[in-house]
C-alpha positions, 0 to 999 in steps of 0.5 A, spaced: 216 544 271 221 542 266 226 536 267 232 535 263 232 530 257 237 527 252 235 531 245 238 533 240 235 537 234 241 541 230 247 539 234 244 543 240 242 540 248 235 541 249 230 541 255 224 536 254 217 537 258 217 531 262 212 534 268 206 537 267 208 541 273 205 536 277 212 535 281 214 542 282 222 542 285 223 545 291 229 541 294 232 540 288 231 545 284 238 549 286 240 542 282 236 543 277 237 550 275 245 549 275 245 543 271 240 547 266 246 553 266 251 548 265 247 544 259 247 538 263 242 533 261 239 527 266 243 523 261 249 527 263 248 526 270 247 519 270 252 518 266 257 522 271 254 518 276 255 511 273 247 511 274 242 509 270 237 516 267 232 512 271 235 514 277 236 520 276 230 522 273 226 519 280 231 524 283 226 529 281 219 526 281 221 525 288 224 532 289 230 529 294 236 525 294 240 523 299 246 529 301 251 523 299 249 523 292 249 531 291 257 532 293 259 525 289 256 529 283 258 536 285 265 533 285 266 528 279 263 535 275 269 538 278 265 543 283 265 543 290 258 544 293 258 547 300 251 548 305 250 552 311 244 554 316 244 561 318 238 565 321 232 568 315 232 574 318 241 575 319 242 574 311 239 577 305 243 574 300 240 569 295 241 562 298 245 558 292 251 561 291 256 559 284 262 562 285 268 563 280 273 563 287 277 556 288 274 553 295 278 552 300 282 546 305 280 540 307 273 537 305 269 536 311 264 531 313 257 531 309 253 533 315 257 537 319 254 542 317 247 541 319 252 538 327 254 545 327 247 548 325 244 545 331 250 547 336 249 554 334 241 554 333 241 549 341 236 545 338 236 538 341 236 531 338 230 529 341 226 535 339 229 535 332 226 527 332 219 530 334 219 536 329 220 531 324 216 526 326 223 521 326 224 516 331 232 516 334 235 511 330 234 514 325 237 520 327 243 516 329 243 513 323 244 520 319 251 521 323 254 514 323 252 514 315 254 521 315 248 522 310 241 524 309 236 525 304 236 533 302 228 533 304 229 533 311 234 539 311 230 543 307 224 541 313 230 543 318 231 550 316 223 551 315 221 549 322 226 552 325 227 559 321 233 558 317 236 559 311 239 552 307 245 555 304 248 552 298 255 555 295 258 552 289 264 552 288 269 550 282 275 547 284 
């Protein structure tokens, strides 16, 4: 798998072979995939995001981010970013969607998604804690800091059959 870098060769943004495809993307690979579309470096990324390419860069070694991050970039690149979590066996279209459509209202919380997913779905917290091997705290600590690190929706959606959603939007 390929990871962006900042190289330039004759005025053009080039992709640089950072990874031996010993860390494949899975969770980040939306991001991935729209940051190539846009021609957006790790160093255009960083520099949106007032980090260093380092921090960017471990973003991808790791395959996660905290979600936090996610709608912070999306924004400051001018595009709204929204998940859900629907059944695999309800919905056949592909799970990321960028959409020329202006997005709507108000902006809500990063994990209202995932509240009304396990309302909808009943999935308690208690066997969310044991399905994923997390003790409550941790759980309480997802909603009083509204956020977490993608890998766990991600594991959400797989253990229970879902779909995560991702509809980038641009405002």
């Amino acid at each position: 798998m390929t990871c962006l870098n900042k190289h330039r060769s004759d005025g053009e943004k080039k992709a640089r072979n950072v990874r031996s495809g010993s860390y494949p993307l899975k969770n980040l690979k939306f991001l991935y995939d729209f940051a190539a579309e846009m021609n957006l470096t790790v160093g255009d990324l960083a520099a949106r995001m007032g980090l260093s390419r380092q921090s960017v860069y471990y973003w991808f070694k790791k395959d996660d981010v905290k979600i936090s991050n996610i709608y912070r970039l999306f924004d400051l690149l001018g595009y709204e970013i929204r998940f859900s979590l629907t059944d695999m066996k309800d919905e056949a279209n592909p799970n990321v969607k960028v959409t020329s459509k202006l997005y709507s209202p108000e902006t809500p919380k990063n994990l209202d998604f995932l509240t009304i997913a396990l309302n909808q779905y009943r999935i308690n917290k208690t066997d969310l804690c044991r399905d994923l091997n997390l003790g409550a705290t941790t759980i309480y600590s997802w909603q009083v800091h509204d956020d977490c690190f993608m890998s766990y929706i991600f594991r959400i959606a797989e253990l229970r059959g879902l779909r995560l959603n991702i509809n980038i939007n641009p405002k």
